[in-house]
N, C-alpha and C positions, 0 to 999 in steps of 0.2 A: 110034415111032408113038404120037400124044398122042393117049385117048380122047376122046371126045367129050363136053361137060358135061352133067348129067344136069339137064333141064330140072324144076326142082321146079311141082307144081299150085299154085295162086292159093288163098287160103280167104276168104272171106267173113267178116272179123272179126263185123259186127255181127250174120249169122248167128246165130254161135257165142252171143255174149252173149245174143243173145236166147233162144234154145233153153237156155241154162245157165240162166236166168230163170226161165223155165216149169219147170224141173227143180225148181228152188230152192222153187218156189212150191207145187207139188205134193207137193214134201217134205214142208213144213212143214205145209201143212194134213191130210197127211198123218200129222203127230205130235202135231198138237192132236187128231184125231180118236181118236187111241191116249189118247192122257189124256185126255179124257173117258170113254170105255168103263169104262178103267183104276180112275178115279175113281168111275163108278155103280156098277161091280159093287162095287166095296169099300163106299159107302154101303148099297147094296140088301143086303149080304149079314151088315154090322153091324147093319141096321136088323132082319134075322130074329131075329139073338140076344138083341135088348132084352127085357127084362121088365118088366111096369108095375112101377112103383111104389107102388102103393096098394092 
């Protein structure tokens, strides 16, 4: 007795891409907004240590 084939579900390629998209994009501003933080505080935190010069 041969089972019966296992009907695979349908995907929405362009779905997919689009939602990868949005991921992508959320990442990314996501990493610029980490470097900039990243960048101020290291500015704000050299600019305590300065000493005039004169």
């Amino acid at each position: 007795m041969m089972p019966e084939p296992i009907e695979r579900p349908t995907y929405d390629v362009e779905a997919f891409r689009k939602a990868r998209a949005g991921r992508n994009v959320a990442l990314g501003l996501g990493l610029v907004a980490f470097v900039v933080i990243v960048f101020l505080v290291t500015v704000i935190r050299m600019g305590a240590n300065a000493q005039p010069h004169f």
